[in-house]
C-alpha positions in Angstrom: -79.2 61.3 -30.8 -78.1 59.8 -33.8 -74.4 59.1 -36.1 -73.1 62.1 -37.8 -71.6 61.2 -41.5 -68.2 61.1 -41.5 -65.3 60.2 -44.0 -61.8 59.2 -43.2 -59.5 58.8 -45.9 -56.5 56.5 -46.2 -53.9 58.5 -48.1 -50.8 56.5 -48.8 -48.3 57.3 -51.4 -46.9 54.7 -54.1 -43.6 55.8 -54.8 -41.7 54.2 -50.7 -45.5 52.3 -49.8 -46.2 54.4 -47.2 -49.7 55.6 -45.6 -49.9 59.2 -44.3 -51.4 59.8 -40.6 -52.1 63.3 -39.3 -51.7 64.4 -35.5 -54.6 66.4 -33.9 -53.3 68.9 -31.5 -55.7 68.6 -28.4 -54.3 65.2 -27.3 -50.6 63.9 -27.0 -51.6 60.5 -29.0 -54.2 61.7 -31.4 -53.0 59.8 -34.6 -55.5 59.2 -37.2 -56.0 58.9 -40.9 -57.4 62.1 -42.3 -60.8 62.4 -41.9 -63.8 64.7 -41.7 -67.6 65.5 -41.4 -70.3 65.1 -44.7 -71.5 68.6 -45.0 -75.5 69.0 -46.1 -75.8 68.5 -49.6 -72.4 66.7 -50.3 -72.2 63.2 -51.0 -69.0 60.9 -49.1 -66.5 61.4 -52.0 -67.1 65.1 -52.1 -66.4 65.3 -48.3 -63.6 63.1 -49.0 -62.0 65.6 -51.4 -63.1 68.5 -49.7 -61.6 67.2 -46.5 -58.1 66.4 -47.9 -58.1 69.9 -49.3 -58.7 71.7 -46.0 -56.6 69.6 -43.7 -53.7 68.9 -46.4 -53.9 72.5 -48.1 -53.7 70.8 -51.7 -55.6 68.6 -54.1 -52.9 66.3 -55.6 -55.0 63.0 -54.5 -56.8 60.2 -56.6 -59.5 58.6 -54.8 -59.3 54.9 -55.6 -61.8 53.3 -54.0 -64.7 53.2 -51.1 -64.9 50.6 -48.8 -67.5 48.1 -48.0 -66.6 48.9 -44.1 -68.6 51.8 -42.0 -66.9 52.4 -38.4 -69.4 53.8 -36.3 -67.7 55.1 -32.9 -69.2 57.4 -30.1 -68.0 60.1 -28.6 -66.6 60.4 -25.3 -69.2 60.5 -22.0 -70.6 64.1 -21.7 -69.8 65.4 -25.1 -72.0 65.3 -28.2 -71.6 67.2 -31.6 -73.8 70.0 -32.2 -75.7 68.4 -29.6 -77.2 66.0 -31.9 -74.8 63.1 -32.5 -73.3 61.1 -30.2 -70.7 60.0 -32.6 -69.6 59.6 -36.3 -70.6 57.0 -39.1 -67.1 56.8 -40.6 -67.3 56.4 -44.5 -63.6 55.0 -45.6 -61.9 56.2 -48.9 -58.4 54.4 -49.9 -56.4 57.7 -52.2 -53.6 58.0 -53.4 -51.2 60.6 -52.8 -49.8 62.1 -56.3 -48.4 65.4 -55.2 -44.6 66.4 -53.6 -43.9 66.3 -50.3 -43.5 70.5 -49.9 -47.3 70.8 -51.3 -48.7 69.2 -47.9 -49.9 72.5 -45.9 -51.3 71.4 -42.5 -54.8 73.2 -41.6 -53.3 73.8 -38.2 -56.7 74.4 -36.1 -57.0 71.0 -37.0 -53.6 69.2 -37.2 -50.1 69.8 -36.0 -48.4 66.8 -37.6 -47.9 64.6 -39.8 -46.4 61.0 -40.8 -45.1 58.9 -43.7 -45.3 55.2 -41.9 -45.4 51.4 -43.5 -48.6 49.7 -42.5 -46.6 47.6 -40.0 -46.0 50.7 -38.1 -49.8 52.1 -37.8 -50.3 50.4 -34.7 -47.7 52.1 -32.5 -49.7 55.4 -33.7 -53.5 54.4 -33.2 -54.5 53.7 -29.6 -57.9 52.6 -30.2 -58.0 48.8 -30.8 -61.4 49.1 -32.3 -60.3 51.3 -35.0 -57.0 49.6 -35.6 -59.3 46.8 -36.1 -61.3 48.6 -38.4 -58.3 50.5 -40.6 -57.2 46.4 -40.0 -60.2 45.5 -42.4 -60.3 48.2 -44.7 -56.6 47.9 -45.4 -57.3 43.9 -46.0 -59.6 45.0 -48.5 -58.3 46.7 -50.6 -54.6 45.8 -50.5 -55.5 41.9 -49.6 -52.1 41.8 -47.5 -49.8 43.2 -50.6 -47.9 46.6 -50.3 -49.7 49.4 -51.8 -48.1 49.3 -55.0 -48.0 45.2 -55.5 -51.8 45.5 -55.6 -52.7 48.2 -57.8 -50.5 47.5 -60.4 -51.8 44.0 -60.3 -55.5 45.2 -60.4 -54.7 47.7 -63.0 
């Protein structure tokens, strides 16, 4: 069984430095950055967008960058995708958030809530270590340890 393509994107918005994580109903403690599966014939940042659109119900995002980090996680004993993939290739995008907070419209098959937290606060959401570890990196990378809007207006 191999990876399945994946993309998770780290929304935050500029205007209070804050990162947006969305709740998936089937577990209690299912926090995670938004995030989705690479349909056939769509490349990452197409999945990316399409993603956002479905779970977030608007397209008021600006992808900013893709990062040099791939998470690749299986899935839990006994289950497998399509049963082909034993877990995802995760693909991260950092975007920005550009819309109002009323034009978020949760997909709610797929998420039944969501957050506005400072990056000090994502670890009392994600209860994997190896994926805080990851977001950990990713974050690092593009922010280099700055708020959100300290280092894009410095890059800009």
């Amino acid at each position: 069984m191999r990876y399945r393509p994946n993309v998770s994107m780290i929304v935050f918005r500029k205007s209070d430095d804050k990162f947006l994580l969305v709740h998936k109903p089937r577990k209690n403690h299912a926090w995670q950055f938004p995030q989705g599966g690479v349909d056939p014939g769509e490349d990452n940042e197409e999945a990316a967008r399409r993603e956002l659109q479905e779970e977030l119900g608007n397209t008021k995002f600006r992808i900013l960058g893709k990062s040099n980090h791939v998470y690749f996680y299986e899935f839990p004993i006994g289950y497998s995708r399509d049963g082909i993939y034993k877990g995802h290739k995760q693909t991260y995008f950092v975007v920005e958030f550009t819309g109002e907070e009323h034009e978020i419209t949760l997909h709610e098959d797929e998420l039944d809530d969501y957050r506005w937290v400072h990056e000090a606060e994502i670890p009392e959401y994600i209860e994997s270590d190896e994926y805080l570890a990851k977001l950990k990196l990713v974050l690092h990378e593009f922010f280099k340890g700055k708020v959100p809007s300290q280092s894009l207006s410095e890059s800009s």
